[in-house]
Each structure stands twice: as structure tokens, then as C-alpha cells.
MIKE-491677 format. One record per atom (N, C-alpha, C, O): z, y, x; residue number from 1; atom name. Coordinates in steps of 0.02 Angstrom, whole numbers, plus 50000, padded with zeros to 5 digits. Example, Ala and Ser with C-alpha at 12.3 -4.5 7.8 and 13.67 -1.06 7.14 Angstrom:
<paros>
+-------+-------+-------+-----+------+
:    zz :    yy :    xx :  nr : atom :
+-------+-------+-------+-----+------+
: 50390 : 49716 : 50660 :   1 :    N :
: 50390 : 49775 : 50615 :   1 :   CA :
: 50390 : 49835 : 50660 :   1 :    C :
: 50423 : 49834 : 50712 :   1 :    O :
: 50354 : 49888 : 50642 :   2 :    N :
: 50357 : 49947 : 50684 :   2 :   CA :
: 50394 : 50002 : 50645 :   2 :    C :
: 50402 : 50057 : 50670 :   2 :    O :
+-------+-------+-------+-----+------+
</paros>
This chain:
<paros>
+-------+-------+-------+-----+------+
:    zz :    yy :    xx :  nr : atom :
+-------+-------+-------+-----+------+
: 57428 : 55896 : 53413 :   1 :    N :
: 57371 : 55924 : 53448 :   1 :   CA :
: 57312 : 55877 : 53440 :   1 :    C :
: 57317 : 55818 : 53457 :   1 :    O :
: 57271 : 55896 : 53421 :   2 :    N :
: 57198 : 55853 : 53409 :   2 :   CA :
: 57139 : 55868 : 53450 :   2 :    C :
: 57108 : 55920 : 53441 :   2 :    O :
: 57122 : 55827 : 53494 :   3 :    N :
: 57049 : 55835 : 53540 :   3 :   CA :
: 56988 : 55815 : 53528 :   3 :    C :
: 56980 : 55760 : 53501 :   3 :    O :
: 56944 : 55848 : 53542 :   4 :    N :
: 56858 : 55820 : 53542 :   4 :   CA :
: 56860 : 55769 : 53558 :   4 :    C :
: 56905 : 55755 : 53597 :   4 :    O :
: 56813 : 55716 : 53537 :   5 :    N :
: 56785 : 55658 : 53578 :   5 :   CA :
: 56787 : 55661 : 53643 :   5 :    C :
: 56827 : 55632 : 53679 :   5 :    O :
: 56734 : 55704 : 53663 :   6 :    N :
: 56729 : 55723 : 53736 :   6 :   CA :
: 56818 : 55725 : 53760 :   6 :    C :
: 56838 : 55672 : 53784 :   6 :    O :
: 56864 : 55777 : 53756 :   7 :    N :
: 56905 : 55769 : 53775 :   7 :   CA :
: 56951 : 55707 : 53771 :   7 :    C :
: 56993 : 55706 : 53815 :   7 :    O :
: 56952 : 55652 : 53724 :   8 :    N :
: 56992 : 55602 : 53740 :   8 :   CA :
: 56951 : 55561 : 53773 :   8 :    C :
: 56980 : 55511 : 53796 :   8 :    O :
: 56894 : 55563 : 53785 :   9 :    N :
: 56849 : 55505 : 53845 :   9 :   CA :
: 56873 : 55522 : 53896 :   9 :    C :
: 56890 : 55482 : 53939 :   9 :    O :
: 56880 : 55587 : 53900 :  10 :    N :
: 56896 : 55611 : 53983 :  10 :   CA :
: 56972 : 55598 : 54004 :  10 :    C :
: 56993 : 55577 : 54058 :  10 :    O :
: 57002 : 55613 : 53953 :  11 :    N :
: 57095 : 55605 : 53981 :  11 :   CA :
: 57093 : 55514 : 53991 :  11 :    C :
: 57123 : 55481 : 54033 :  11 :    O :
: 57045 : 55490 : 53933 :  12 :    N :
: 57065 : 55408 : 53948 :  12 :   CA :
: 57018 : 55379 : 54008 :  12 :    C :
: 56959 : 55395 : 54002 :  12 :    O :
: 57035 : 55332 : 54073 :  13 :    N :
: 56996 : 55317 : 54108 :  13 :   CA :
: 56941 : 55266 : 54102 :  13 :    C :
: 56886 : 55265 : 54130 :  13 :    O :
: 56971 : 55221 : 54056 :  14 :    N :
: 56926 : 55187 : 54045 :  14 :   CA :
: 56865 : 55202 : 54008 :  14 :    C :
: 56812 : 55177 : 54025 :  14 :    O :
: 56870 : 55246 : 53953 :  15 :    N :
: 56821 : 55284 : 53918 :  15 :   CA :
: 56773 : 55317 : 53955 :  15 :    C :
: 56714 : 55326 : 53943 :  15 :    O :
: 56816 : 55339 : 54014 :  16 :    N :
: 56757 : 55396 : 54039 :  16 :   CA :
: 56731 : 55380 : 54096 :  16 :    C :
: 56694 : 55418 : 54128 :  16 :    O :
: 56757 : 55287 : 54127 :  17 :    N :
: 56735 : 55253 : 54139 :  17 :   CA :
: 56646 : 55239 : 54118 :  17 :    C :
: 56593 : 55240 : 54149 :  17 :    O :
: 56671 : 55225 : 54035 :  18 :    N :
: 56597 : 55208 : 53999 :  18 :   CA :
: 56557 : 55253 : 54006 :  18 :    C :
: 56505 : 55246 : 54038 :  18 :    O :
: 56565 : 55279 : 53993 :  19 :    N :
: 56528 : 55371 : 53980 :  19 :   CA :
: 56498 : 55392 : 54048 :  19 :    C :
: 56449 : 55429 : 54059 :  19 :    O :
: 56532 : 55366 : 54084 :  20 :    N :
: 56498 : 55382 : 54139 :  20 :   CA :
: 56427 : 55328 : 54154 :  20 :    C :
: 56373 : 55355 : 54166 :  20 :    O :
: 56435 : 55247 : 54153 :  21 :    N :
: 56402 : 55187 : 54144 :  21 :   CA :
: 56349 : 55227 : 54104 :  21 :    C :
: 56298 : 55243 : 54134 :  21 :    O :
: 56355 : 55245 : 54042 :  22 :    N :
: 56308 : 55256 : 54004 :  22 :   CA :
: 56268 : 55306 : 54035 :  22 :    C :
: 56210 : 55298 : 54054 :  22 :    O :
: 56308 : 55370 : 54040 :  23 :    N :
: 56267 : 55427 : 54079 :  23 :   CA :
: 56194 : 55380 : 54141 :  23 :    C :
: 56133 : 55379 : 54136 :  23 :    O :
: 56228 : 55356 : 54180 :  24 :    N :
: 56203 : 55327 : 54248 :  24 :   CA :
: 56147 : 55293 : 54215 :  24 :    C :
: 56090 : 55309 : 54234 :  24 :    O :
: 56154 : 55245 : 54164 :  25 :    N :
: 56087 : 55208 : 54138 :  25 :   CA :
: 56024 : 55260 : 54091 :  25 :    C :
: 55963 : 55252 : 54090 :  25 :    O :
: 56056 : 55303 : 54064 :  26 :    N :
: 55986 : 55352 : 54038 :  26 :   CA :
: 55966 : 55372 : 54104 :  26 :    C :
: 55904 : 55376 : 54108 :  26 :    O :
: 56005 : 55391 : 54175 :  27 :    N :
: 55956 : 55429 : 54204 :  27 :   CA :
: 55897 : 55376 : 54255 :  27 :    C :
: 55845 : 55387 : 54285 :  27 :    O :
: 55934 : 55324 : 54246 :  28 :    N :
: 55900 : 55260 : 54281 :  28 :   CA :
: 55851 : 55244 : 54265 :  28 :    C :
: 55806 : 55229 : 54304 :  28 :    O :
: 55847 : 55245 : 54187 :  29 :    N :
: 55766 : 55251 : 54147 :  29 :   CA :
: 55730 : 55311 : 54131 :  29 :    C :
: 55681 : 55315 : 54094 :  29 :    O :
: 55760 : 55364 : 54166 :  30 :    N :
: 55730 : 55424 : 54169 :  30 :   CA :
: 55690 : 55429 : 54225 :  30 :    C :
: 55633 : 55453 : 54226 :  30 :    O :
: 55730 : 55401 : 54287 :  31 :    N :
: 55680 : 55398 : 54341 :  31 :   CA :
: 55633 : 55331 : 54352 :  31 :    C :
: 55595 : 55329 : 54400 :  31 :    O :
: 55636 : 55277 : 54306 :  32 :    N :
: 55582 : 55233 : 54336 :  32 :   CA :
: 55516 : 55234 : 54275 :  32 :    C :
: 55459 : 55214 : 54285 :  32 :    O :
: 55542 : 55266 : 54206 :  33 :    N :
: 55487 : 55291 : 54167 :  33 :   CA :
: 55425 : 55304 : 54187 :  33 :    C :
: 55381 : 55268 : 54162 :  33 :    O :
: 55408 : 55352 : 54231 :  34 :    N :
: 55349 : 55359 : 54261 :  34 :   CA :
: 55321 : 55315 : 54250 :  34 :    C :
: 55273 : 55314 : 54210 :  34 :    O :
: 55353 : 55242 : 54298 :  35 :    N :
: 55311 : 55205 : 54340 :  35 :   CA :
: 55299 : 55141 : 54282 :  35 :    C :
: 55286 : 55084 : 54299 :  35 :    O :
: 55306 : 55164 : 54209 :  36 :    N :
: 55298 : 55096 : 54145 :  36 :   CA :
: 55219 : 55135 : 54145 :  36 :    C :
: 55199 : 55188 : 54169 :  36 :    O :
: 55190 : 55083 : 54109 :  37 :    N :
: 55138 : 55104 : 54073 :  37 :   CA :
: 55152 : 55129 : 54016 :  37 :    C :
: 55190 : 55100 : 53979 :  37 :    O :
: 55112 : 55210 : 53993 :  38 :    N :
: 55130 : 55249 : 53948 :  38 :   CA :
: 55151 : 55187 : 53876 :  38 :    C :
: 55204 : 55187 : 53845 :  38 :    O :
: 55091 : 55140 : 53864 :  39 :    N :
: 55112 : 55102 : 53795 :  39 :   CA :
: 55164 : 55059 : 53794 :  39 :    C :
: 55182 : 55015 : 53755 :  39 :    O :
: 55186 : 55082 : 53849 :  40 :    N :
: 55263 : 55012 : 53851 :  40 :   CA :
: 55304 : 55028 : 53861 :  40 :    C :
: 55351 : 54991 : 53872 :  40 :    O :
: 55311 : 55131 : 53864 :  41 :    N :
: 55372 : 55159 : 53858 :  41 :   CA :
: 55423 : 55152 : 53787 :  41 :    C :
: 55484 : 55149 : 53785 :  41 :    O :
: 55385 : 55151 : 53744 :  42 :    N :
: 55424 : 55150 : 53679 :  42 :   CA :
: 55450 : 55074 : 53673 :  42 :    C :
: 55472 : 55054 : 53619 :  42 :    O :
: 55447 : 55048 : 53708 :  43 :    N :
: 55453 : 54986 : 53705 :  43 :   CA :
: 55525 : 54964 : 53754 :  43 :    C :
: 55543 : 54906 : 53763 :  43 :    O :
: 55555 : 55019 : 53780 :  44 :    N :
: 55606 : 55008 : 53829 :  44 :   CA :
: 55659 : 55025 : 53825 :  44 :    C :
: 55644 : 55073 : 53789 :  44 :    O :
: 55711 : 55030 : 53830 :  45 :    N :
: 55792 : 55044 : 53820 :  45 :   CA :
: 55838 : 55048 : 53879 :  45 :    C :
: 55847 : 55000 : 53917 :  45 :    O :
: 55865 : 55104 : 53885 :  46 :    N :
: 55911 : 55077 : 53939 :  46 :   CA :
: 55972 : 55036 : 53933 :  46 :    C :
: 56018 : 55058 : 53898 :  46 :    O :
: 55980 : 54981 : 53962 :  47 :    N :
: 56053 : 54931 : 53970 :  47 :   CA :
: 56109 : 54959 : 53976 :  47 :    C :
: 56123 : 55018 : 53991 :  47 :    O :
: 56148 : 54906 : 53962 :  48 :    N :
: 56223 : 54892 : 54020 :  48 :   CA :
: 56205 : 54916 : 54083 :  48 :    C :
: 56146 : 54922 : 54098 :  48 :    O :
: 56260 : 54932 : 54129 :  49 :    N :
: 56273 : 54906 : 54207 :  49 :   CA :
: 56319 : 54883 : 54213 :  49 :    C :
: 56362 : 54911 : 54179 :  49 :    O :
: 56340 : 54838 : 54245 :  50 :    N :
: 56402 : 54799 : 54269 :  50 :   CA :
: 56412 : 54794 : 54337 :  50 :    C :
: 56358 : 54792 : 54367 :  50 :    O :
: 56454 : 54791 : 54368 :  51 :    N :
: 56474 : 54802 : 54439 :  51 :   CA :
: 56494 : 54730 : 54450 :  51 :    C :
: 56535 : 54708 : 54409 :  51 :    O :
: 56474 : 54694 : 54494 :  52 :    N :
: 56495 : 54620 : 54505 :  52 :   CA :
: 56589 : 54622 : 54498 :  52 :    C :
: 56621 : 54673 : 54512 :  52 :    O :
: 56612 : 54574 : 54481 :  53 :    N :
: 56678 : 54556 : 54487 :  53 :   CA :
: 56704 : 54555 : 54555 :  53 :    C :
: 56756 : 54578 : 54579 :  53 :    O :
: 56640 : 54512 : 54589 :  54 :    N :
: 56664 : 54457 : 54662 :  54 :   CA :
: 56651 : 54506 : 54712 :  54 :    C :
: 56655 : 54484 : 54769 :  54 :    O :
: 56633 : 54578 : 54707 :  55 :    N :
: 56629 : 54634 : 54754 :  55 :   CA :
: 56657 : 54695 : 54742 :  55 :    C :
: 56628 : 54742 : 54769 :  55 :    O :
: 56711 : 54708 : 54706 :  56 :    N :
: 56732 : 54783 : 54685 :  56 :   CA :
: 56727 : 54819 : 54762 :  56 :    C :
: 56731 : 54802 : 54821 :  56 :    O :
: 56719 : 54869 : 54729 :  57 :    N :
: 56722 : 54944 : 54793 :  57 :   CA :
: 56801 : 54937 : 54818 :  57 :    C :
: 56846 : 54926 : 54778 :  57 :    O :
: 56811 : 54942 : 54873 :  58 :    N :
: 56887 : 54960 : 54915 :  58 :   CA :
: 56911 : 55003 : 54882 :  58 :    C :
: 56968 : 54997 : 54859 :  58 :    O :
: 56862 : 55078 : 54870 :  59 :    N :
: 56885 : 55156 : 54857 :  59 :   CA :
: 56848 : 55178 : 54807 :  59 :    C :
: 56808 : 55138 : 54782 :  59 :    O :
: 56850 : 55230 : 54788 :  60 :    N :
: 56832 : 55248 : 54729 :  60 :   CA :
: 56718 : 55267 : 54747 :  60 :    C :
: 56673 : 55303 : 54726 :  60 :    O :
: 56723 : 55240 : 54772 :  61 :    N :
: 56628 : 55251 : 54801 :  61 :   CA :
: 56619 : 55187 : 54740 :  61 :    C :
: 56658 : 55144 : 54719 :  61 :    O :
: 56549 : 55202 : 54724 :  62 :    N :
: 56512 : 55153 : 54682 :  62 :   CA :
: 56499 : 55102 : 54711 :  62 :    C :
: 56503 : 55109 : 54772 :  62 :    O :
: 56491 : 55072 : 54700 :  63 :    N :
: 56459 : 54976 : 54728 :  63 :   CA :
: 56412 : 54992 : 54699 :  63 :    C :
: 56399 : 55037 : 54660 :  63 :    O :
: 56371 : 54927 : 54733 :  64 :    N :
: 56298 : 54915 : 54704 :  64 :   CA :
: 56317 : 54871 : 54630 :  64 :    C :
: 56366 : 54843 : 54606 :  64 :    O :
: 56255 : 54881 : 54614 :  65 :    N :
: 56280 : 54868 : 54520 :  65 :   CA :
: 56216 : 54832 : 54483 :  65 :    C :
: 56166 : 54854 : 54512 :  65 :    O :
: 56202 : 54798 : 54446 :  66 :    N :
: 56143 : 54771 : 54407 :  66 :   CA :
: 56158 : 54802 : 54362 :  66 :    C :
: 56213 : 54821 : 54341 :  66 :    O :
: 56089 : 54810 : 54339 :  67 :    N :
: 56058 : 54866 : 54264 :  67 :   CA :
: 56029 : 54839 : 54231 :  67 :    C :
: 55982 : 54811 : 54260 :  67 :    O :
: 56031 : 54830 : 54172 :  68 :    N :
: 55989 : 54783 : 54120 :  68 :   CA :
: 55935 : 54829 : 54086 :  68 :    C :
: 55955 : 54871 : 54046 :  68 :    O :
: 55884 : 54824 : 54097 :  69 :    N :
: 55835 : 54849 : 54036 :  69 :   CA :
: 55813 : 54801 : 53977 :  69 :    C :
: 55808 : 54740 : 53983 :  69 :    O :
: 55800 : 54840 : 53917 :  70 :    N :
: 55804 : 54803 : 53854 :  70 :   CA :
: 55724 : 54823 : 53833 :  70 :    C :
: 55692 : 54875 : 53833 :  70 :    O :
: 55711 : 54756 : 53817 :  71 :    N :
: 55629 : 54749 : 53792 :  71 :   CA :
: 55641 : 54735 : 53718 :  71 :    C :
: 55681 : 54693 : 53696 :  71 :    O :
: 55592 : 54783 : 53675 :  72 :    N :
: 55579 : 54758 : 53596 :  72 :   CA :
: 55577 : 54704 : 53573 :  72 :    C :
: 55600 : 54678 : 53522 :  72 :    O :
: 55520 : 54671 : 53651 :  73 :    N :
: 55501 : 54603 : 53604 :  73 :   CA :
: 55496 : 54559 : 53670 :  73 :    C :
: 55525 : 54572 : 53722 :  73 :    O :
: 55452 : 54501 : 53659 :  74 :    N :
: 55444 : 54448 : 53720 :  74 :   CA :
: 55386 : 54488 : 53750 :  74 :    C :
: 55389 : 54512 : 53807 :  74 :    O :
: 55327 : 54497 : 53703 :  75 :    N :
: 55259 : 54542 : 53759 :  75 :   CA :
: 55297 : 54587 : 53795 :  75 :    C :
: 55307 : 54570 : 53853 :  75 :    O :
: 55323 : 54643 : 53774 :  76 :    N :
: 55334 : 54702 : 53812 :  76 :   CA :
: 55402 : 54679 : 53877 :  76 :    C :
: 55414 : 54720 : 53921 :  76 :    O :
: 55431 : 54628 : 53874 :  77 :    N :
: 55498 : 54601 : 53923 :  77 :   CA :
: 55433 : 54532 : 53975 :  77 :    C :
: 55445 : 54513 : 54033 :  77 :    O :
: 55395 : 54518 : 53951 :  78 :    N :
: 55346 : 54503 : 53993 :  78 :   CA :
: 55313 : 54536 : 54036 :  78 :    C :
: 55306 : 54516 : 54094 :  78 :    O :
: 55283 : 54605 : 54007 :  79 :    N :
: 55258 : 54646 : 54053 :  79 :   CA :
: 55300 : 54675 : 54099 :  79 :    C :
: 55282 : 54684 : 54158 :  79 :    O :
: 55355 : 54692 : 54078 :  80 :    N :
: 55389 : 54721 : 54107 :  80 :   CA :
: 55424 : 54678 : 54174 :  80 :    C :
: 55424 : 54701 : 54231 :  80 :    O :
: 55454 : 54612 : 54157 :  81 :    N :
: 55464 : 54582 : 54200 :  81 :   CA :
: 55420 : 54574 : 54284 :  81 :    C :
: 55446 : 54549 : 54334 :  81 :    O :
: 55345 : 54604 : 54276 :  82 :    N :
: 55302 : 54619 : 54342 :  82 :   CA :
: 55319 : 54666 : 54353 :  82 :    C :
: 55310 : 54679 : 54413 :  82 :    O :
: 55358 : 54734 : 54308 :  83 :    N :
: 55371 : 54805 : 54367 :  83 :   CA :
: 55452 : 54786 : 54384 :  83 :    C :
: 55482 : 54837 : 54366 :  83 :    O :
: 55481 : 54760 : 54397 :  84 :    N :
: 55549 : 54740 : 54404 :  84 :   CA :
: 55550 : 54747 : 54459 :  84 :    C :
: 55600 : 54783 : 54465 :  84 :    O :
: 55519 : 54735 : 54534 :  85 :    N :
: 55524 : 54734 : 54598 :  85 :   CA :
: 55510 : 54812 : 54614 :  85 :    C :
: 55539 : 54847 : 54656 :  85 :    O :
: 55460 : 54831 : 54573 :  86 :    N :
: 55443 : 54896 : 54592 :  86 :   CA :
: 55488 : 54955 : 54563 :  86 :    C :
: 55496 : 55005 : 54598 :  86 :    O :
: 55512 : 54951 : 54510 :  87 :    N :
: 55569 : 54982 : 54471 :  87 :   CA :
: 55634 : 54993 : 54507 :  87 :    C :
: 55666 : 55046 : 54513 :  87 :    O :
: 55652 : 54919 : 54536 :  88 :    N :
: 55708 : 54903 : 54584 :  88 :   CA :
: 55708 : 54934 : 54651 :  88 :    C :
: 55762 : 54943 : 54679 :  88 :    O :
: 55649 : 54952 : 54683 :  89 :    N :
: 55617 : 54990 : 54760 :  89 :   CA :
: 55632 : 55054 : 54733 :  89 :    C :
: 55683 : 55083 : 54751 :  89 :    O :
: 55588 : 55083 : 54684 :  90 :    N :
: 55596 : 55160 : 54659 :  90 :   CA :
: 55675 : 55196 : 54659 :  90 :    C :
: 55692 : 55246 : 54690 :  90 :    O :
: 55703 : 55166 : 54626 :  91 :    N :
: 55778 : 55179 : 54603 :  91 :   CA :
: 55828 : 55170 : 54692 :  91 :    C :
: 55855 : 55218 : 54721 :  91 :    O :
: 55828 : 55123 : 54708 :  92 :    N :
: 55869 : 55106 : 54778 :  92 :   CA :
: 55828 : 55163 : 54816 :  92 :    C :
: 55865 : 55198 : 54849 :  92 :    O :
: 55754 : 55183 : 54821 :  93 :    N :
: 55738 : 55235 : 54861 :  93 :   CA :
: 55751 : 55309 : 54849 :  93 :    C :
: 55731 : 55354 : 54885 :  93 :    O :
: 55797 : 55317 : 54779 :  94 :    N :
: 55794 : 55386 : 54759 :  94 :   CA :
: 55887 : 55367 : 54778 :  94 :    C :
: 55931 : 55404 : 54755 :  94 :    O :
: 55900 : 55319 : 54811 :  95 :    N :
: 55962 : 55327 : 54828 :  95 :   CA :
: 56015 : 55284 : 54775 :  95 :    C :
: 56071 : 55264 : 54790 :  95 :    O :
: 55985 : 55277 : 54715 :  96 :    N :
: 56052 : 55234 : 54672 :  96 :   CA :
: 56068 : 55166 : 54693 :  96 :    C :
: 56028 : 55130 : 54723 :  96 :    O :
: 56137 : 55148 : 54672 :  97 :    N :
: 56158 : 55089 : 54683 :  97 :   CA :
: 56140 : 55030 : 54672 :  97 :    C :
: 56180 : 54984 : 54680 :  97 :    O :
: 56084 : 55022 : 54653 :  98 :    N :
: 56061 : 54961 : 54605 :  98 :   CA :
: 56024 : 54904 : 54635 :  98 :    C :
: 55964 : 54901 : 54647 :  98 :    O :
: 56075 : 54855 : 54646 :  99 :    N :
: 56051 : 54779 : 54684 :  99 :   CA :
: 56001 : 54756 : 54645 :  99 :    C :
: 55948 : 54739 : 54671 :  99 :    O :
: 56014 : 54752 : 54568 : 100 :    N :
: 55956 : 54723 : 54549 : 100 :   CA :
: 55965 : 54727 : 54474 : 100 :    C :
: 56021 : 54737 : 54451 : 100 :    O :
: 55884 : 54716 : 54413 : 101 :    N :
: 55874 : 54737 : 54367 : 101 :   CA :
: 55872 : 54671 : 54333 : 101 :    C :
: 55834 : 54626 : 54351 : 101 :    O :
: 55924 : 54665 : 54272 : 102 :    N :
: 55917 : 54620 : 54237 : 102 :   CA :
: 55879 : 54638 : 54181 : 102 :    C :
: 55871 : 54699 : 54176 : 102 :    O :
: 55838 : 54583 : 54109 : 103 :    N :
: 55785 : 54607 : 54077 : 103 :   CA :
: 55799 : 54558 : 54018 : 103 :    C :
: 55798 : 54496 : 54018 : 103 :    O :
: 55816 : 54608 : 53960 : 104 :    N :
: 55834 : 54570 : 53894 : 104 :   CA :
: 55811 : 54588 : 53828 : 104 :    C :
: 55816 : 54649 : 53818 : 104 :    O :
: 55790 : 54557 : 53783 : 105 :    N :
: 55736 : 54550 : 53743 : 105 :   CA :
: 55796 : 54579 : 53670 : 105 :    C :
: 55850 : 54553 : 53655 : 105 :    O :
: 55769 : 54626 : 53645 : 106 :    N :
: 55825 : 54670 : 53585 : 106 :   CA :
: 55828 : 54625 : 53536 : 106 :    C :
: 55774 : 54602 : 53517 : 106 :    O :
: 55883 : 54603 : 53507 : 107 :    N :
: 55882 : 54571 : 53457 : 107 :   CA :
: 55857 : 54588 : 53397 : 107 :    C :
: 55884 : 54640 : 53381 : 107 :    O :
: 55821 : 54571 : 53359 : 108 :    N :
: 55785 : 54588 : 53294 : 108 :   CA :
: 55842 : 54598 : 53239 : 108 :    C :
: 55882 : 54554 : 53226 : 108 :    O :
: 55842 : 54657 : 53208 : 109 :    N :
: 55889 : 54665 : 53164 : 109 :   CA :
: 55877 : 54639 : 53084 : 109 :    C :
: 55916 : 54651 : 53038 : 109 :    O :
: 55818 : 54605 : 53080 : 110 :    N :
: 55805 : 54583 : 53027 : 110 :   CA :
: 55811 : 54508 : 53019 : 110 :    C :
: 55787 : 54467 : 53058 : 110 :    O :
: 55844 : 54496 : 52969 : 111 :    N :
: 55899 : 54428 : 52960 : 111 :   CA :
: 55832 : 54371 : 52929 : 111 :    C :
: 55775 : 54394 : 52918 : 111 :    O :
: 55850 : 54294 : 52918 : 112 :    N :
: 55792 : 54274 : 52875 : 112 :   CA :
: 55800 : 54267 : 52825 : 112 :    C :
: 55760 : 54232 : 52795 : 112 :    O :
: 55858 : 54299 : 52788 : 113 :    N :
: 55851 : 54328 : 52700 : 113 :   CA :
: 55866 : 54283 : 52677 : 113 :    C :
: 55865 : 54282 : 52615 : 113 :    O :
: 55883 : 54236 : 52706 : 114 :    N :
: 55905 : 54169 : 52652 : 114 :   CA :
: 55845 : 54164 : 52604 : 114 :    C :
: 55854 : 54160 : 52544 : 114 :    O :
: 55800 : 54165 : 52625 : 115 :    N :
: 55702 : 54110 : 52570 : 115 :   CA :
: 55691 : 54051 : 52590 : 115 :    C :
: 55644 : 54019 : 52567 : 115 :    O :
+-------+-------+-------+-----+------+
</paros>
């Protein structure tokens, strides 16, 4: 018997574990988008989330969780680093779990070519 992707994420927990992580972070940068400046949207990515170790949930309810957003470069993870408080208010006020926003600079995929 052979299944969709979709279907073996879902039978496996840990997969749909991720899938879910992932889901949760597009909509995280769906709702604080607004509040970037239009020229520094293309400039943003949504992260990881990770759930602290030293606090798991008792029950199956979410814990609060840190979210990483990913900056192109150092300017745009600079700017961004001033909406971080306000990003972090927006999101906890629309109700999500999110203690707090970590901010990491994309690695450049271009090597130095050996010159």
C-alpha cells in the first residue's frame, strides 16, 4: 500500500509534529507582515519555533514557544530587530503562544569560489 506525503506526515507523529511547526510559522508572518515596512517585506522569512526544553506542556495544550525570523542580510535583521517588541505584542495579542522572537541573518548561498 503506498501513501501521499501528506498521508505519511499525518500517520507519523513526529512529522506532523513538523508540519504543524511549519504551518504555525507562515501564519505568524502572515499576521505580523502588516506591521514590516512594505520594502522590508521581501526581505523576511519565516523561522523555526522551538518550544523550550526546561518547560514542556503537562498536556497536549501548546506552551509558549520562540519564533525565529530570518533576515536576508545585516541592514534588513537591523531594521527589523526595532519591530521585535512590537511584532512580539501583535502576535501574543491575537492570542498566539509566542514568548519571544528570535532574529537570524540567512546565510548567503554564494561560496568564495576559491579566487
Amino acid at each position: 500500500m503506498s501513501y501521499t506525503l501528506l498521508e505519511a506526515t499525518l500517520r507519523n507523529p513526529n512529522l506532523a509534529r513538523l508540519q504543524a511547526l511549519a504551518r504555525d510559522s507562515s501564519l505568524y508572518l502572515t499576521q505580523v507582515l502588516p506591521l514590516i515596512p512594505t520594502n522590508l517585506r521581501v526581505a523576511v522569512k519565516a523561522g523555526p519555533i522551538e518550544q523550550p526544553a526546561s518547560n514542556p506542556p503537562a498536556d497536549n495544550t501548546p506552551g509558549k514557544v520562540s519564533w525565529c525570523l530570518i533576515a536576508s542580510n545585516n541592514a534588513s535583521a537591523s531594521k527589523l530587530r526595532q519591530l521585535l517588541p512590537t511584532l512580539l505584542q501583535h502576535l501574543q495579542t491575537e492570542g498566539h503562544p509566542v514568548a519571544s522572537i528570535r532574529l537570524s541573518v540567512e546565510k548567503s548561498s554564494t561560496g568564495s569560489g576559491g579566487h
